[in-house]
C-alpha positions in Angstrom: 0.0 0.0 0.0 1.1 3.3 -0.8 1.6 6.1 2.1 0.0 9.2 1.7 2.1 11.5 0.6 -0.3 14.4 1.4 0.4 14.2 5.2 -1.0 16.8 7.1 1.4 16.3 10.3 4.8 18.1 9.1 6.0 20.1 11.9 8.3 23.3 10.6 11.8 22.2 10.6 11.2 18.7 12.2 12.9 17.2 9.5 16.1 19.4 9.2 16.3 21.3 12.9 18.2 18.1 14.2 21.3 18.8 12.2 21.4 22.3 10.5 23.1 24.9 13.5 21.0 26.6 16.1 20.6 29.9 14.5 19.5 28.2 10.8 16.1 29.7 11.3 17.5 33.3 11.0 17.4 35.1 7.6 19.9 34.5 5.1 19.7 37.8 4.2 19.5 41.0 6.3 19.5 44.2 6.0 21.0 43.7 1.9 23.5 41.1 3.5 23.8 37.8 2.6 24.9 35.2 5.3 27.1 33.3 2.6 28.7 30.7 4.7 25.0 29.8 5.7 23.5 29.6 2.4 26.6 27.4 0.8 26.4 25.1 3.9 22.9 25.0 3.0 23.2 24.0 -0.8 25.7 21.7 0.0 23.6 19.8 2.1 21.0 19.5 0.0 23.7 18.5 -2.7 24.8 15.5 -0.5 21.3 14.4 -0.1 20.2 14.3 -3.6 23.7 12.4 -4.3 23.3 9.8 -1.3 19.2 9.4 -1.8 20.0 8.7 -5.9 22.8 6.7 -5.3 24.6 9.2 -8.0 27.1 12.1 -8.3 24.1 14.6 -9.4 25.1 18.2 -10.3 23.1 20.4 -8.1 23.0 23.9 -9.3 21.5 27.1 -7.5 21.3 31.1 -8.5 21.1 30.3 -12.5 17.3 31.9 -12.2 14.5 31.6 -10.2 12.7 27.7 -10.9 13.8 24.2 -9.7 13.7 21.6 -12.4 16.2 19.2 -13.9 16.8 18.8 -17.4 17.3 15.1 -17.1 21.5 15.4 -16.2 21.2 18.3 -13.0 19.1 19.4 -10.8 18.7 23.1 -10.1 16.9 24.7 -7.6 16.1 28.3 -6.4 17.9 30.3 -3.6 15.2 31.1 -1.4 15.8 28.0 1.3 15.0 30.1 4.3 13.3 29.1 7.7 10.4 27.1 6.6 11.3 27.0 3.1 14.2 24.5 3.7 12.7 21.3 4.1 10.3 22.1 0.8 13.2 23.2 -0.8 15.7 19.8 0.1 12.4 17.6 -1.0 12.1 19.0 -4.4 15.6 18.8 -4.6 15.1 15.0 -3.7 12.1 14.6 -6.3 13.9 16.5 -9.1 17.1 14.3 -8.6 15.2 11.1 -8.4 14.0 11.7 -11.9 18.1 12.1 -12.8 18.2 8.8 -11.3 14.9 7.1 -12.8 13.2 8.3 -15.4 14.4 8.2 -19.0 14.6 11.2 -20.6 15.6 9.7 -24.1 11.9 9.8 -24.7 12.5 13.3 -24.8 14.7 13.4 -27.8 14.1 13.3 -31.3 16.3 10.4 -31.9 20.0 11.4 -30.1 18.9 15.4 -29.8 16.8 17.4 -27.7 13.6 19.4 -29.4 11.6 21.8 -28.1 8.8 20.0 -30.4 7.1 17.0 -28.7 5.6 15.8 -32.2 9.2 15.3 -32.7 10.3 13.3 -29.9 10.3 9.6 -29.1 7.7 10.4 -26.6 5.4 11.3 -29.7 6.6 8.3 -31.5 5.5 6.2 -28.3 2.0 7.5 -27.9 1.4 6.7 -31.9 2.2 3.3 -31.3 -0.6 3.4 -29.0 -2.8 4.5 -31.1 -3.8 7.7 -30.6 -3.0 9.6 -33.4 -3.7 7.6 -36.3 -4.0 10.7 -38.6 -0.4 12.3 -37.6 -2.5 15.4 -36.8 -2.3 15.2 -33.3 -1.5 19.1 -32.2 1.6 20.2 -29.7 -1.0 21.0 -27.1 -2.7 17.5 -27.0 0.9 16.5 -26.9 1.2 18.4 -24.3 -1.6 17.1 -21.9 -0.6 13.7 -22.0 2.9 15.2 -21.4 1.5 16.5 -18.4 -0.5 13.3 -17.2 2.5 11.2 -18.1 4.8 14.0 -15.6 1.7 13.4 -12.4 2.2 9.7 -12.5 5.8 9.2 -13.3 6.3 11.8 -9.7 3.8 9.5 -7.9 6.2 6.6 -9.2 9.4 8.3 -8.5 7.9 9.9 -5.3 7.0 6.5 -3.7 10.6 4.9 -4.4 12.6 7.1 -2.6 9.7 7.5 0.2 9.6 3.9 0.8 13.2 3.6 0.5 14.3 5.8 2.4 12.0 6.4 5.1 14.9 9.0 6.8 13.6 11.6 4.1 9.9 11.0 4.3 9.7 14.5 6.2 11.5 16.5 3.3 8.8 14.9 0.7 6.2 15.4 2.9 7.0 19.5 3.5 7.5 19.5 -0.1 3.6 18.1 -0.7 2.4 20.2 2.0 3.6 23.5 -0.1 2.4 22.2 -3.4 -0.7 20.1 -3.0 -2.2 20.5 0.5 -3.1 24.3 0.0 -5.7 25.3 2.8 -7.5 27.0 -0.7 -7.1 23.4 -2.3 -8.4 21.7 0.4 -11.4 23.8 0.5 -12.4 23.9 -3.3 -12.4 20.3 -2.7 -14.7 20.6 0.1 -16.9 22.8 -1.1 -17.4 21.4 -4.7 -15.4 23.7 -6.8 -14.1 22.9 -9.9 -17.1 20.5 -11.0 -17.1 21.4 -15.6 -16.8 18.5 -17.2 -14.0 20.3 -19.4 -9.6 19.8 -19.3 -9.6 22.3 -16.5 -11.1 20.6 -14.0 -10.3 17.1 -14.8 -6.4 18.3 -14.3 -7.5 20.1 -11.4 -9.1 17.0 -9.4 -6.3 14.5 -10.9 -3.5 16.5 -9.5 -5.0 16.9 -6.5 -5.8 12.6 -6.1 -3.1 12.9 -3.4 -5.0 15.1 -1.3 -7.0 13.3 1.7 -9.9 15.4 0.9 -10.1 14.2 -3.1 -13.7 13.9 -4.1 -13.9 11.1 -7.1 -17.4 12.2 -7.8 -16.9 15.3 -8.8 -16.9 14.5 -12.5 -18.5 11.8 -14.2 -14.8 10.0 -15.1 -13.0 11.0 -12.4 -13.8 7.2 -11.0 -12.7 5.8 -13.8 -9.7 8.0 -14.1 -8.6 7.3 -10.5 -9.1 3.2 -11.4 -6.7 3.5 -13.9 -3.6 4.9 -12.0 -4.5 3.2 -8.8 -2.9 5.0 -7.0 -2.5 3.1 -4.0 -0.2 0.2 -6.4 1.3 2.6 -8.2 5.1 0.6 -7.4 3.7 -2.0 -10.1 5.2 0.5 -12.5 8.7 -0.4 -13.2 9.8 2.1 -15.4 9.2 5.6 -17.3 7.1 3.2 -20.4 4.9 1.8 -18.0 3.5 5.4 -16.9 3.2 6.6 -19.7 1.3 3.5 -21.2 -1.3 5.0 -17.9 -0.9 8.6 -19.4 -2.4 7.2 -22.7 -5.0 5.2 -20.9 -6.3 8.7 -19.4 -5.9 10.8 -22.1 -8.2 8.3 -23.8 -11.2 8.3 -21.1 -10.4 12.3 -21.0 -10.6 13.0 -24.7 -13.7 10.6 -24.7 -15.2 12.6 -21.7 -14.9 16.2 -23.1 -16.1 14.8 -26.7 -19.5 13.6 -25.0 -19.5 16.9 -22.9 -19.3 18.9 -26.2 -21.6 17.2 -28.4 -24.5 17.4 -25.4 -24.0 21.0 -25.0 -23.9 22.2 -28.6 -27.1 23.9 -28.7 -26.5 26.0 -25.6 -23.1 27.6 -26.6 -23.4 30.1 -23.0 -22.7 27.1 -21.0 -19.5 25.8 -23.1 -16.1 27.5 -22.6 -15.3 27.4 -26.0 -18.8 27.3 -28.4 -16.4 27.4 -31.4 -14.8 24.0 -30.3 -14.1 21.6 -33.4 -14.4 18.6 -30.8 -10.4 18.2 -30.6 -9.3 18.3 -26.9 -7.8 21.9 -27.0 -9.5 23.3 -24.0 -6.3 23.9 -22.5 -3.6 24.8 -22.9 0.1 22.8 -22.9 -0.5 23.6 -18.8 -4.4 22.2 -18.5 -5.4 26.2 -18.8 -8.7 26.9 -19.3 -8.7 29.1 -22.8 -12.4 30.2 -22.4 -12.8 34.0 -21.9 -14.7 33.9 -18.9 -11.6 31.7 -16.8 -11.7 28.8 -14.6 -15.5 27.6 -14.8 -16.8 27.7 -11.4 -20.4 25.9 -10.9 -20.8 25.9 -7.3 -20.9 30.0 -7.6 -20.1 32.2 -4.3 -19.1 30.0 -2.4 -15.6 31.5 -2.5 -15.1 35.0 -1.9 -13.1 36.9 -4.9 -9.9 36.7 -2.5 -10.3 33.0 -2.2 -11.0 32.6 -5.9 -7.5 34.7 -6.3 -5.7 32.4 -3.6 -7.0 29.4 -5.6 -6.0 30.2 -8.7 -2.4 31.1 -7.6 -2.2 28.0 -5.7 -3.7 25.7 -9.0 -1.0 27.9 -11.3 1.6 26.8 -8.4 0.8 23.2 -8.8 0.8 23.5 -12.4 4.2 24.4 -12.7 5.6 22.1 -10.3 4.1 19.5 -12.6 6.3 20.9 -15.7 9.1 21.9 -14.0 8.9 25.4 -13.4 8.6 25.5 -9.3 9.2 29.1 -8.6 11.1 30.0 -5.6 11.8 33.3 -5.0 15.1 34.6 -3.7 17.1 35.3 -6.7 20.4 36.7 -5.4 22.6 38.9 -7.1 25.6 37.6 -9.6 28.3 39.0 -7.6 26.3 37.4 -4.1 26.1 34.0 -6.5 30.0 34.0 -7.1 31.0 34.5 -3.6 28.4 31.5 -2.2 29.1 29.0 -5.4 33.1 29.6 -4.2 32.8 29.2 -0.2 30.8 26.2 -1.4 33.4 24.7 -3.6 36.1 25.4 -0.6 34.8 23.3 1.8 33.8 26.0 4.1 32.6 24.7 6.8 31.3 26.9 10.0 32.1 25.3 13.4 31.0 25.6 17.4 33.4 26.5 19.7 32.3 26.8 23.3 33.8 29.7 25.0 33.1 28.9 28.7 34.9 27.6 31.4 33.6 24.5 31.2 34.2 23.7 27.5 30.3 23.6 26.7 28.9 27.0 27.8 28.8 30.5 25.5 28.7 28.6 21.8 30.6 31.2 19.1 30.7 30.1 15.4 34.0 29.9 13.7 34.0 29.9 9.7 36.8 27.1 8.4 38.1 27.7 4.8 39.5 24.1 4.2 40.9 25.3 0.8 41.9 28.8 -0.6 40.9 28.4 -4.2 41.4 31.0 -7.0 37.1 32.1 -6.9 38.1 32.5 -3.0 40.6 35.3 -3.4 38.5 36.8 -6.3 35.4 36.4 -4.3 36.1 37.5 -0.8 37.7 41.0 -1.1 37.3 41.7 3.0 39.9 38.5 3.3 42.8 39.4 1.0 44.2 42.7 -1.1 42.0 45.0 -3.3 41.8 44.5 -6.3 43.0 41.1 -6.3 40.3 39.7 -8.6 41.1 42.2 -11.2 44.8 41.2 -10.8 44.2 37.9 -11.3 41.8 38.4 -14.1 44.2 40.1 -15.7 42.4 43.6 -16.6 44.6 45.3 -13.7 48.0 45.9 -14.0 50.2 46.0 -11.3 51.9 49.1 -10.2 54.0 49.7 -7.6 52.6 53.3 -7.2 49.1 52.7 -6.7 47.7 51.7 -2.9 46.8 47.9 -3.8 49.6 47.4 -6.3 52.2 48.4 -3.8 51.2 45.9 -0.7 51.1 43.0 -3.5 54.5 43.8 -5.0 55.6 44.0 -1.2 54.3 40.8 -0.4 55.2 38.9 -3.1 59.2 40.1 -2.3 58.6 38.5 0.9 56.9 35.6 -0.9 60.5 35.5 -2.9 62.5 35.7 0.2 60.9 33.2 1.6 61.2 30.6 -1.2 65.2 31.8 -1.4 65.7 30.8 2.5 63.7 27.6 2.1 65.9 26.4 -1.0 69.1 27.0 1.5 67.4 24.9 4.3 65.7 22.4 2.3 69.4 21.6 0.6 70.6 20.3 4.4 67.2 18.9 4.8 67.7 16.6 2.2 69.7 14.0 3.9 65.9 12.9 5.1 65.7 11.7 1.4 68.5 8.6 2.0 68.3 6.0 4.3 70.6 5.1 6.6 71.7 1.3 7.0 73.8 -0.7 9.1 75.1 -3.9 8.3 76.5 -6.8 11.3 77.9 -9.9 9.9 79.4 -12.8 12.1 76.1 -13.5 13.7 74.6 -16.5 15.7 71.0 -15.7 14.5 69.9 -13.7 11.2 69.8 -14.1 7.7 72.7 -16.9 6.3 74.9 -14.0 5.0 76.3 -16.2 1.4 79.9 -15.0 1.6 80.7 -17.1 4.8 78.8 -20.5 4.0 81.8 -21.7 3.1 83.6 -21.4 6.9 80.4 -23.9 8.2 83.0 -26.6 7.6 85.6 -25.2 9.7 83.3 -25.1 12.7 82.1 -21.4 12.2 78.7 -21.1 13.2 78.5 -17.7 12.9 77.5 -17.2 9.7 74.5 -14.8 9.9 74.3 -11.2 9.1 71.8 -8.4 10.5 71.1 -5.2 8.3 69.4 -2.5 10.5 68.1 0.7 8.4 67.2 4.1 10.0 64.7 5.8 8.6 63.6 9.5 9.4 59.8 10.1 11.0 57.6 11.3 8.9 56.5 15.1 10.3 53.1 17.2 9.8 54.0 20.7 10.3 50.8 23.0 10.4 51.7 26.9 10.5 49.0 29.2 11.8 49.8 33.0 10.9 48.0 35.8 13.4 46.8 37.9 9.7 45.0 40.3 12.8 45.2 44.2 12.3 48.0 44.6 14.2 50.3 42.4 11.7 49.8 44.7 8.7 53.2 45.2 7.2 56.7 44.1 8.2 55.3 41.7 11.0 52.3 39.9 8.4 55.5 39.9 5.7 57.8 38.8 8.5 55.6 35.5 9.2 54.6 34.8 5.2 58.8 34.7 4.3 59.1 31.9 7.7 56.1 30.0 6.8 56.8 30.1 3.0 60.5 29.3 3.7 59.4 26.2 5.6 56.7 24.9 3.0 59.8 25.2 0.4 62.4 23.4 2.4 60.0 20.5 2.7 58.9 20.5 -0.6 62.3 19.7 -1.8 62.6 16.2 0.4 60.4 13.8 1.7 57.8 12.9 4.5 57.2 16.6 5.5 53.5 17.9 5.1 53.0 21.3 5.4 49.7 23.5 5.7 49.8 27.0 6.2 46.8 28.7 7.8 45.9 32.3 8.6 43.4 33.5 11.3 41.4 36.8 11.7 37.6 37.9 12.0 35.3 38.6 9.7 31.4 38.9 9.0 31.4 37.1 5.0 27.8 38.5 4.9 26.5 37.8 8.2 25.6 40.5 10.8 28.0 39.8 13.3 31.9 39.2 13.1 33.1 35.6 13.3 36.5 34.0 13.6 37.9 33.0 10.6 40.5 30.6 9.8 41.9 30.4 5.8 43.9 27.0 5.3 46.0 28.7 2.1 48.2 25.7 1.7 48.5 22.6 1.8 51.7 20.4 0.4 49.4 17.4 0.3 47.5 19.0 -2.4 48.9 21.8 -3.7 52.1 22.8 -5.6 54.8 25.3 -4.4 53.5 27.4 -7.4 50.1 28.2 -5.6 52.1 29.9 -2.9 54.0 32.2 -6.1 50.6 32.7 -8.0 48.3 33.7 -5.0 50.3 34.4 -1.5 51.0 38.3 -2.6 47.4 39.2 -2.3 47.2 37.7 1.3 46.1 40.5 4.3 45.2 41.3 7.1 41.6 41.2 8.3 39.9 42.0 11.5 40.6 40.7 15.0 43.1 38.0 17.1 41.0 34.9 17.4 44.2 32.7 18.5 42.5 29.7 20.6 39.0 29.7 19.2 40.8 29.5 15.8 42.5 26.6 17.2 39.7 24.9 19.0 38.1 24.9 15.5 40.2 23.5 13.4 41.8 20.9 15.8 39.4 18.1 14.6 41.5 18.8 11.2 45.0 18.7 12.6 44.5 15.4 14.5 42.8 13.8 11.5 45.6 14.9 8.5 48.1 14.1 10.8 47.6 10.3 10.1 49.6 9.4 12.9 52.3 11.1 11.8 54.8 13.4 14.4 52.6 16.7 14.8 53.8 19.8 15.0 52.2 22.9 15.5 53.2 26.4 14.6 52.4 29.8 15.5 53.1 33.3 14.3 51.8 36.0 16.6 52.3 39.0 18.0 50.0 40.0 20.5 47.2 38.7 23.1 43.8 37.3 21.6 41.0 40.0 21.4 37.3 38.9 22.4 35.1 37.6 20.0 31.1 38.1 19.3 28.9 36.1 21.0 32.0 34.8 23.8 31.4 33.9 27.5 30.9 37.1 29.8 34.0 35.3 31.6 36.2 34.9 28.4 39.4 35.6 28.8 41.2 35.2 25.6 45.2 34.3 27.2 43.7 31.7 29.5 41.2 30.4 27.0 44.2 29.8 24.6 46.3 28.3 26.8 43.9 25.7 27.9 43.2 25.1 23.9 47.0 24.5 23.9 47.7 22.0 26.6 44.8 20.7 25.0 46.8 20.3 22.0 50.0 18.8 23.7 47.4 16.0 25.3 46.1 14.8 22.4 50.1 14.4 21.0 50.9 17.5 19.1 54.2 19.6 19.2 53.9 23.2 20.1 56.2 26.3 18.9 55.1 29.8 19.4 57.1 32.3 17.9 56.4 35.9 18.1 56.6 38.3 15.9 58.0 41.8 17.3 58.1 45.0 15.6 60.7 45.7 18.2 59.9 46.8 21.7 58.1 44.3 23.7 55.7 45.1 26.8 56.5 43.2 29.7 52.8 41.9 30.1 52.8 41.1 26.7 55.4 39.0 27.2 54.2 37.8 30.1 50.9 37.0 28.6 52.5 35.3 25.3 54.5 32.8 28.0 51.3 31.9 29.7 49.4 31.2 26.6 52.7 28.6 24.9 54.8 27.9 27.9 58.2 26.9 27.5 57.2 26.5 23.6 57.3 30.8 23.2 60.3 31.9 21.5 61.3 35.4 20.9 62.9 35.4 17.7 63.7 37.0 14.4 61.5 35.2 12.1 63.7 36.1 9.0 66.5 34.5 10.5 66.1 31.1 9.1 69.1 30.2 11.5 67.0 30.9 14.8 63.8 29.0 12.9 65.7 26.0 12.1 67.8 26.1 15.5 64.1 25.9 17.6 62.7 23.7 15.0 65.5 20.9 15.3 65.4 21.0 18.9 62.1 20.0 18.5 63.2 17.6 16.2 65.7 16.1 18.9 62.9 16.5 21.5 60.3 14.3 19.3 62.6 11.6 19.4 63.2 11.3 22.9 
């Protein structure tokens, strides 16, 4: 037995308030801003749910206009997936991507090639072979109408696979048939006897509406008949796209038949007819079921809807209409440039994390945006995070100049881009004794391997004949470097930490077992209403090439505020996970105390908060350094503070000394192995 799919229980958000973050509910818009890292968390959820539900890697497209359909190879849907618009929206998503999955689309051609004729099609071809246009003068609209009878039942089909197969998204498809079909104005036209002309109109009207609890299959003289033939309740006996459309030509049939018999008995009395003229082809309505009469929707049972009902009726029968063809409307459209910057957070990973800023670890829950991967659309999208005019730079219709504002700060970071990769070539030569191994050799042996060059002494009573060969290999080391890009490190400081961290990521890209990630932490709002920490993972040796750091490091900045440990509390879930075992060793590049962040316990106090997210650190394995980055005098409760937040692992150094870098970092080395 079929559920009902009309379910009248849905509660708002039931389905999706048990995983999407506790503020979800609030605009994604507001006040003209757009809370991007929301709204690309929120299409890439509903991307992953039409991928695992179908079983395929389905494109899922947003912002390319305002419907949701599929074209038979992606599924788009509109932007507007606020509040209670978010479970509708992730169940049409789930409908639409079903049909990617099961329905066969090739009917739609005209042999290999789409055309925007049906007469052409397959599907044309098809509904010949049954018989029902013997004269090959069937027109696009009657075309049309089975089209749209053969669309109702192949979503009944698709709609009760996925429901009964995977019962986990049975709230999604029912919000989704709430918003279309269970219309308080559609449930009461029903009541009430609306709709009741034995013409196209109201036959689509009543059909559509067979999954509503309050169907009436009086209403018209075939509507019995017509209900008999889908039957509904087995409609999992069709298998495939065929089989519903071979129903769909079993309807049109008793439809055609129906208005025929209708016409003919109501030839003399052309007031009562929507179209007196009619020629007795089914051409009432339009390729949508629209009534063409110039009166409108025929309406028997008279006043029993007030003109504003009537208006709410027709909007919500127009509604229905285009969700049958495709054309679900969902408002929301954002700009191009709002588009770009939530397709690119999207395609970065972005994820936005809880950190809890109390003293217990739980209390006080701030949200932290993590930027797994700093792509090319990332530094062209989100100018608040690196240099002006970056984008324009990169696109190439902005040259760089040395004299202008922008231009200068990029050619001054990419010098210390160059330093940096000069110093790391220097260290990374000396590093490169990692790439040999080491290997010792014992012969003379009373237990081994039988080393061949002494067999022949076993007849002169030497037993010892066996050889040992012991090889040292190096550890293989994860080095993650998190750069303070706060306001305070604009200039010489930020530049100071880019030529240490780049000088590192070269060195170990020139031997083996050495993975490097750079980060950089700041705040930010990217679009929300309140500033967030943000941390940018801009490299990554495991993925990326020394020649990302050349191509896109110079437009790095500074933005915002000193996050320090909620940064790391956010991404520490990475760090242990990319590690893979391997030695751990943290980095950081700072030069100052952490500043509060929006949203923080009344309690939070950013030195003491960061060193417990340290020690945290050293407990679950990883290796600390702290190095801090001076512009030259240096407070003593700054110092002080620095010390309490990394212990014995602060160092007060000259980051462009590669000496001091590689003198703390091979003491760590030594340490590790102890």
């Amino acid at each position: 037995m079929q559920k009902n799919l009309g379910f009248k229980g849905y509660g708002l958000r039931s389905a999706s308030s048990f995983w999407l973050d506790r503020d979800f509910d609030v605009s994604f818009k507001d006040q003209n801003r757009v809370d991007y890292t929301k709204l690309a968390a929120a299409q890439r959820a509903i991307a992953n749910f039409v991928n695992i539900v179908t079983g395929k890697q389905i494109p899922v497209e947003f912002q390319n206009n305002d419907s949701s359909y599929t074209d038979g190879s992606k599924v788009v849907i509109g932007t507007n997936l606020e509040d209670k618009n978010f479970d509708p929206a992730v169940g049409l998503a789930l409908h639409e991507g079903s049909h990617i999955a099961f329905t066969d689309f090739s009917l739609f051609k005209g042999g290999s090639v789409n055309t925007s004729y049906l007469s052409n099609t397959n599907f044309a071809k098809y509904v010949r072979m049954q018989g029902l246009d013997p004269d090959l003068d069937m027109t696009e609209s009657e075309f049309a109408i089975i089209k749209d009878l053969l669309n109702w039942i192949e979503d009944r089909r698709i709609d009760y696979k996925i429901y009964t197969n995977a019962p986990g998204y049975r709230m999604y498809y029912e919000a989704m048939y709430n918003k279309y079909f269970n219309d308080k104005i559609i449930d009461k036209a029903l009541e009430i006897g609306e709709k009741r002309d034995e013409n196209l109109d109201c036959y689509m009207f009543h059909i559509i509406n067979f999954t509503n609890p309050k169907r009436n299959l009086d209403a018209l003289k075939q509507l019995r008949d017509i209900w008999n033939i889908i039957d509904l309740k087995n409609i999992n006996r069709l298998k495939s796209t065929t089989d519903a459309l071979d129903v769909a030509c079993q309807v049109y049939k008793v439809l055609k038949a129906a208005i025929k018999e209708q016409e003919e008995n109501a030839a003399n009395n052309a007031s009562s007819q929507q179209d007196g003229d009619s020629d007795g082809e089914l051409v009432e309505g339009d390729a949508s079921g629209n009534s063409q009469s110039e009166e409108g929707d025929s309406n028997t049972s008279g006043g029993d809807l007030t003109l504003r009902e009537q208006e709410k009726l027709k909007k919500a029968i127009q509604s229905q209409k285009d969700f049958l063809q495709g054309n679900s409307k969902k408002v929301g459209r954002l700009s191009k440039t709002d588009a770009k910057i939530v397709e690119a957070i999207k395609e970065s990973g972005t994820e936005v994390r809880d950190v809890a800023t109390g003293p217990a670890g739980q209390e006080s829950i701030v949200s932290a945006i993590v930027i797994k991967k700093m792509t090319p659309q990332i530094v062209e999208s989100l100018s608040d995070l690196f240099l002006s005019g970056a984008s324009d730079y990169i696109q190439g219709t902005r040259v760089l100049q040395e004299s202008s504002w922008s231009g200068g700060k990029i050619i001054r970071m990419q010098r210390a881009v160059d330093q940096g990769i000069l110093l790391g070539k220097k260290l990374g030569s000396k590093l490169q004794l990692r790439n040999a191994d080491r290997s010792l050799k014992t012969t003379r042996l009373v237990t081994g391997k039988i080393d061949r060059r002494l067999v022949a002494q076993l007849g002169y009573d030497n037993a010892n004949v066996f050889h040992r060969i012991v090889t040292d290999r190096y550890k293989n080391y994860f080095i993650h470097i998190s750069i303070d890009a706060s306001g305070s490190m604009e200039g010489t400081k930020l530049h100071q930490a880019v030529v240490s961290a780049v000088a590192i990521a070269q060195a170990a890209s020139m031997t083996t077992g050495i993975r490097v990630q750079i980060s950089l932490r700041g705040t930010e709002n990217i679009g929300s209403r309140t500033e967030k920490c943000v941390t940018l993972y801009a490299y990554d040796s495991a993925y990326d090439k020394m020649n990302k750091i050349k191509t896109y490091f110079k437009y790095l900045k500074t933005f915002g505020c000193t996050p320090e440990g909620i940064s790391f509390k956010s991404i520490e879930q990475d760090l242990k996970a990319d590690a893979k075992g391997d030695e751990l060793i943290f980095i950081n590049y700072s030069d100052g105390e952490p500043t509060d962040v929006f949203g923080s316990h009344s309690t939070y106090n950013g030195v003491q908060f960061t060193r417990r997210v340290v020690n945290g650190f050293r407990d679950l394995g990883m290796n600390v350094i702290s190095y801090f980055i001076t512009g030259g005098y240096i407070g003593d409760s700054t110092k002080q503070n620095f010390q309490t937040m990394y212990g014995t692992d602060a160092k007060f150094i000259n980051p462009e000394d590669m000496r001091d870098i590689a003198k703390t970092m091979n003491a760590k080395f030594l340490e590790m192995t102890h």
